[in-house]
C-alpha positions in Angstrom: 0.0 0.0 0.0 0.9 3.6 -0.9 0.2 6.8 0.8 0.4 9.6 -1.2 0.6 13.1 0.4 0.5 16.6 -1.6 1.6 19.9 0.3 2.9 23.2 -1.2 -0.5 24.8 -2.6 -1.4 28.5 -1.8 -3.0 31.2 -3.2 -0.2 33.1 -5.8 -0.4 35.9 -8.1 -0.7 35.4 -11.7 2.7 35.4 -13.3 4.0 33.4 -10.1 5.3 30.2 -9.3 4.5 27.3 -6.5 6.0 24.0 -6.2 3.9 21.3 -5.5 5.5 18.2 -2.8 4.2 14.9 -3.0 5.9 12.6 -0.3 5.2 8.8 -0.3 5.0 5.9 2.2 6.3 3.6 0.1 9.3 3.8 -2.6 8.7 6.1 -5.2 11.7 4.7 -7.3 9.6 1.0 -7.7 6.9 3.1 -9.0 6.4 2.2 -12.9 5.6 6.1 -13.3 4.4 9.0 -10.7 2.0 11.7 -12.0 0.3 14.8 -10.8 -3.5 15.9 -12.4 -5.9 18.5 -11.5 -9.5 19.3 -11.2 -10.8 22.8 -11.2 -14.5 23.3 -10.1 -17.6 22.1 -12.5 -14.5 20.2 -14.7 -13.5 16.7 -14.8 -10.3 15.8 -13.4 -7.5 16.2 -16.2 -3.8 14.8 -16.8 -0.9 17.8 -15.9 2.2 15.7 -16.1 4.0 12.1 -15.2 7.5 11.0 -14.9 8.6 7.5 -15.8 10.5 5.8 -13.0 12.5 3.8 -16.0 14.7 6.0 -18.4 12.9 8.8 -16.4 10.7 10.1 -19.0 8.5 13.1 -18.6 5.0 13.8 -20.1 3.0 17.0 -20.0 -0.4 18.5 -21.0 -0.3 20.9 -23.8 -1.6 23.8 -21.5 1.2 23.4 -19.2 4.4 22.9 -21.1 7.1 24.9 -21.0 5.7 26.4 -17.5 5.1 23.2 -15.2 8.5 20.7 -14.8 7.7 17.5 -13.3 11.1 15.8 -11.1 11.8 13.4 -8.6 14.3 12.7 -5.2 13.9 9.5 -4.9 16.1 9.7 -1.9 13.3 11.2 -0.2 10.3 9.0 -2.1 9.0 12.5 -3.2 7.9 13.6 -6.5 7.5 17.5 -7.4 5.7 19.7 -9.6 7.2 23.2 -9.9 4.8 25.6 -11.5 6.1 29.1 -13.4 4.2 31.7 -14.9 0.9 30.8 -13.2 -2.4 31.9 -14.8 -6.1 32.2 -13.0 -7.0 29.3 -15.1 -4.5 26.6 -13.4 -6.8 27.3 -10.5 -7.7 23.4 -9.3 -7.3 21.1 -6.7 -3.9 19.2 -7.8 -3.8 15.5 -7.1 -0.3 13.0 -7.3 -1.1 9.8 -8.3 1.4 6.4 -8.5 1.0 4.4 -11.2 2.6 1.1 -10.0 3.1 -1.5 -13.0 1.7 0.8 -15.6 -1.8 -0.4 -16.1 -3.2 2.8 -14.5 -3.0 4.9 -11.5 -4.2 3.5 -8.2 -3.1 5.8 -5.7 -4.0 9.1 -5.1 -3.3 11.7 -2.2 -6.1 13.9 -1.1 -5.4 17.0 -3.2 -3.5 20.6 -2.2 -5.2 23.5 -3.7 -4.0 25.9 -6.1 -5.7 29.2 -6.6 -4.4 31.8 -9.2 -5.7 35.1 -8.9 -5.6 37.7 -11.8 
């Protein structure tokens, strides 16, 4: 079992930057890939960006690249997600999810809010 915990959300400025923590229980490094998504109110929750524990492969949604950078310590079972050049429509709750033999994430932490204001 995994235990997934998010911390680093806050209210910014748009044009700023938070980085997002998610510390695991278990070892983040046997993880086939770790991922973070968000949901903003009235929307579905949505992909944001994974890392690939193998070869250490990075994926991102088109309406983040070039401003969010996914990374990992897996010295300290923590994944990150820092965010640059905020906008008010990144506002969501932002979830990390471990994916552990790639057929799908099955854990999730309990969300860190993200609020951009204009």
């Amino acid at each position: 079992q995994v235990q997934l915990v998010e911390s680093g959300g806050g209210l910014v400025q748009a044009g700023g930057s938070l980085r997002l923590s998610c510390a695991a229980s278990g070892r983040t490094a046997s993880m086939y890939a770790m991922g973070w998504f968000r949901q903003a109110p009235g929307k579905e929750r949505e992909f944001v960006a994974s890392i690939r524990e193998s070869g250490g492969r990075f994926y991102y949604a088109d309406s983040v690249k070039g401003r969010f950078t996914i990374s990992r310590d897996n010295a300290k079972n923590t994944v990150y997600l820092q965010m640059n050049s905020l906008k008010p429509e990144d506002t969501a709750v932002y979830y990390c999810a471990a994916d552990p033999k790639g057929y799908g994430y099955t854990y999730w932490g309990q969300g860190t809010q993200v609020t951009v204001s204009s």
